[in-house]
C-alpha positions as CSV (number, residue, x, y, z in Angstrom):
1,X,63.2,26.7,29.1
2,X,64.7,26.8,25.6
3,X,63.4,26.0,23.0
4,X,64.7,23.9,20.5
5,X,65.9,25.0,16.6
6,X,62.9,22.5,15.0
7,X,60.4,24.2,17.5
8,X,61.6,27.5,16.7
9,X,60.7,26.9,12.9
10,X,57.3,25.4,13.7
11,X,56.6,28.5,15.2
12,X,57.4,30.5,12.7
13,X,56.1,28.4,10.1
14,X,52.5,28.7,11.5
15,X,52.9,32.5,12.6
16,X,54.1,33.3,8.8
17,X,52.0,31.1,7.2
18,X,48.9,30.1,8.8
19,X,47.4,33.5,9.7
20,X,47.4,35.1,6.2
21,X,45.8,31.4,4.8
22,X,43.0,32.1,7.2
23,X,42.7,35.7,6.4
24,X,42.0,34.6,2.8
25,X,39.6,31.9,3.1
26,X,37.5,34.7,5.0
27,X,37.9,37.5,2.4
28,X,34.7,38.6,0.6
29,X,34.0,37.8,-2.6
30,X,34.2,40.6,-6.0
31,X,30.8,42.7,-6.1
32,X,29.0,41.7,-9.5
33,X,27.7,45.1,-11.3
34,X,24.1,45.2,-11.3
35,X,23.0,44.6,-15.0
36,X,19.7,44.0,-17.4
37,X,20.1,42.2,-20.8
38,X,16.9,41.7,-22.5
39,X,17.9,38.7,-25.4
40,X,14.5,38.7,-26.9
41,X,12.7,40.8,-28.7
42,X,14.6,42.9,-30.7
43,X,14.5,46.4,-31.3
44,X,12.3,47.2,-34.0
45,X,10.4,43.4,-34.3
46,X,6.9,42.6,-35.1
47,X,5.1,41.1,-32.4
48,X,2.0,39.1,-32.4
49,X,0.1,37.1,-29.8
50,X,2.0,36.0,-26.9
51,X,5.4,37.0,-26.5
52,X,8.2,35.7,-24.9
53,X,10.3,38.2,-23.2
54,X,13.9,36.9,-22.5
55,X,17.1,37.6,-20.6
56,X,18.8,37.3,-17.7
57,X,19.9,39.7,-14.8
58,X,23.2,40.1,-12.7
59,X,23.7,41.6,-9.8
60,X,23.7,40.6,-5.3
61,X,20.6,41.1,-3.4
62,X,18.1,40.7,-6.5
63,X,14.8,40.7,-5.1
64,X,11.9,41.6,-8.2
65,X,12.0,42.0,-11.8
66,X,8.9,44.4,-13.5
67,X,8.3,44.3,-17.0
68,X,6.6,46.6,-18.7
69,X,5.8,49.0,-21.4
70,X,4.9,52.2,-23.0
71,X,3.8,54.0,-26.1
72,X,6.8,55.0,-28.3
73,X,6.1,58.1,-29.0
74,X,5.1,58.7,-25.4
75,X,7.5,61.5,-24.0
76,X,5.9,62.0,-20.4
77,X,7.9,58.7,-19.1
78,X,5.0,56.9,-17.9
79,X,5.3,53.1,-18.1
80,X,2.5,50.5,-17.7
81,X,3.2,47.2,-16.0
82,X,2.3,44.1,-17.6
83,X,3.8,41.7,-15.0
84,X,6.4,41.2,-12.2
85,X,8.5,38.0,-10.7
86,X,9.8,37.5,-7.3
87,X,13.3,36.6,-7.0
88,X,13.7,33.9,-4.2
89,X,17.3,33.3,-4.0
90,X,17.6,36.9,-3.7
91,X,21.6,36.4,-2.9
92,X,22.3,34.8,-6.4
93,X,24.5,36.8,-8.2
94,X,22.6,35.7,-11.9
95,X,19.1,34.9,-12.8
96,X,17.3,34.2,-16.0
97,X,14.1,35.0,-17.0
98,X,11.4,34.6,-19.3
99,X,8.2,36.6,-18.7
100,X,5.1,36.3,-20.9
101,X,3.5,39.5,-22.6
102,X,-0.1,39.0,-24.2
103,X,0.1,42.0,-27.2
104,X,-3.5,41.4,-27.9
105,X,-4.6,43.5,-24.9
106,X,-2.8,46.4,-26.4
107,X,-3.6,47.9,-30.1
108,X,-1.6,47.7,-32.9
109,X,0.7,50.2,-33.1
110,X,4.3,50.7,-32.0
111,X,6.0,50.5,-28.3
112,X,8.7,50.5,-26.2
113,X,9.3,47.9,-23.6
114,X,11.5,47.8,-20.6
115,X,12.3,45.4,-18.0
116,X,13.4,46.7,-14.3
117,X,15.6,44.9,-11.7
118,X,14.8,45.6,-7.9
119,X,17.7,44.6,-5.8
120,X,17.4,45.1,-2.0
121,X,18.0,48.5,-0.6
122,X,15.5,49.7,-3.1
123,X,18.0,50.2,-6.1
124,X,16.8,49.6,-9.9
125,X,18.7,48.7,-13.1
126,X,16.6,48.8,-16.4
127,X,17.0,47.7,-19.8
128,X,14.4,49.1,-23.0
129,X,14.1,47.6,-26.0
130,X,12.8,50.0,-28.7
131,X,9.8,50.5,-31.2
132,X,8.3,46.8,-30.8
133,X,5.6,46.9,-34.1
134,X,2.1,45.1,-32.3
135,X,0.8,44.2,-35.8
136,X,-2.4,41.4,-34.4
137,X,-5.2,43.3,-36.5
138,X,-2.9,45.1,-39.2
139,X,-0.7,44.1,-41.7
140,X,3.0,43.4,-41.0
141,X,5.6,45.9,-43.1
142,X,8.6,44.1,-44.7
143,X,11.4,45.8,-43.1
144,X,14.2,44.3,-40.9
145,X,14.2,44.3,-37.1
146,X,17.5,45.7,-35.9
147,X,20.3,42.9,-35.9
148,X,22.6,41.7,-32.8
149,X,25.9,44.1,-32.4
150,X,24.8,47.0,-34.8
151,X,24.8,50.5,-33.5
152,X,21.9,51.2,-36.5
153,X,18.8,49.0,-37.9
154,X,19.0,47.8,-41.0
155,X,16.7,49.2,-43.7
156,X,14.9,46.8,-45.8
157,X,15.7,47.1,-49.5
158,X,13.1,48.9,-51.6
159,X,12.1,46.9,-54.3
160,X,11.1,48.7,-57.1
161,X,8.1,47.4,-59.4
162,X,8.2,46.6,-62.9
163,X,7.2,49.1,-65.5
164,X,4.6,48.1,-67.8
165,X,4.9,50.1,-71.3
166,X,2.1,52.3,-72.4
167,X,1.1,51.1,-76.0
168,X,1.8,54.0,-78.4
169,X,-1.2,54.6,-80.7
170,X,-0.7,54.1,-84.5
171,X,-1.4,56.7,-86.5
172,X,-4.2,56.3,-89.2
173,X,-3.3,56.2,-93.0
174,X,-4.1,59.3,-94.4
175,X,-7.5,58.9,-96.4
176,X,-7.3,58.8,-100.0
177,X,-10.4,60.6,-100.3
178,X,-9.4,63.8,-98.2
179,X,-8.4,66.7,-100.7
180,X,-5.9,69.2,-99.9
181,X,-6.7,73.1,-99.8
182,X,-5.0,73.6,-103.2
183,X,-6.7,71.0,-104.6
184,X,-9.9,72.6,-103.9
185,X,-9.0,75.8,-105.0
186,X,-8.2,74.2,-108.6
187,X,-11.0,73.1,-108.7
188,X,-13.2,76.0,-108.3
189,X,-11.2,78.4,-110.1
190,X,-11.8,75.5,-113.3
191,X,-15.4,75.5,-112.2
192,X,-15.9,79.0,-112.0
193,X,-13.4,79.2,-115.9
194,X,-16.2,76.4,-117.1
195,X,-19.1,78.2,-116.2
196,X,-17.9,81.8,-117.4
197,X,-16.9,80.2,-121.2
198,X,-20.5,79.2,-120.8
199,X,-22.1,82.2,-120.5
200,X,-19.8,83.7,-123.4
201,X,-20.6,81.0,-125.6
202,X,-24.4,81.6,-124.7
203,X,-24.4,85.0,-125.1
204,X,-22.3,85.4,-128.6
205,X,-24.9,82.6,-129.5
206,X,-27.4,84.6,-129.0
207,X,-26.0,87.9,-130.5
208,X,-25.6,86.3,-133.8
209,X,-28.9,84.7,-134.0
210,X,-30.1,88.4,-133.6
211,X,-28.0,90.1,-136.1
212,X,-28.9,87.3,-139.2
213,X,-32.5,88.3,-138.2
């Protein structure tokens, strides 16, 4: 039986083309990277109260997110979990998050927090957000929490405080009564001139009075 040229082309139409449509429509879709981004706190922030940790998570198969923290001078690598959230569309290739963190169960001081991803198969992404101040029974300092897209935080400007004069004392007037060391000299050696004329006179006086006798 041959075929005609139209059925010919028909053939080839749905051999050339149809196959390869169908192999598409069944091809898998890109892998996301797994990937943590914590939005909120920022590195270096004063915390007080309750705090609202922030962000959102990529990645296939997510099945848990931790949160948790640690000292930040701690060096030893052990982390302390405040909470943890079950995924239940664990095929979603994004979630968001907010998880709650009560500081007032810590001291003040300063801290390092991390959230952790859990995808299936037992694999974990983390993020860390640095040197958190917990400031709920101690004053807050004045310096600025590390802005968005900087590779360094930003130092708070020192202000410097104004400088009261110290008062100069004024000096007394001299004293009109105070007599200089020459002055004092003159005087005795007048004194002492005085008395010895005295004594002369007194004793010629009494020489004469003894010779007219």
């Amino acid at each position: 039986m041959r075929l005609s040229l139209s059925a010919f082309l028909g053939i080839f139409l749905v051999l050339g083309f149809a196959f390869p449509g169908m192999a598409s429509d069944v091809a898998q879709a890109p892998t996301i990277s797994p990937e943590v981004v914590i939005s909120k706190p920022r590195a270096g922030e004063a915390l007080q109260g309750v705090m609202i940790v922030e962000g959102r998570i990529r990645g296939d198969s997510l099945s848990l997110a931790r949160l948790m923290f640690r000292y930040a001078s701690e060096t030893s690598g052990t982390w302390f979990i405040i909470s943890e959230v079950d995924f239940e569309d664990e095929g979603s290739s994004q979630q968001e998050f907010r998880l709650e963190w009560d500081t007032t169960t810590v001291s003040d001081g300063n801290y390092d927090l991390r959230v952790i991803a859990v995808y299936r198969g037992e694999q974990e992404v983390g993020a860390t957000v640095s040197n958190l101040r917990i400031r709920n029974y101690s004053p807050i300092e004045t310096s600025t929490p590390r802005p968005r897209g900087t590779t360094s935080p930003t130092q708070a400007t020192p202000e410097t405080p104004d400088r009261t004069p110290v008062p100069t004392p004024t000096p007394f007037p001299p004293n009109a009564v105070t007599l200089q060391r020459g002055e004092i000299i003159n005087a005795l050696e007048k004194g002492l001139a005085a008395a010895g004329g005295l004594f002369l006179a007194l004793g010629v006086y009494h020489v004469v009075k003894k010779w007219r006798r």
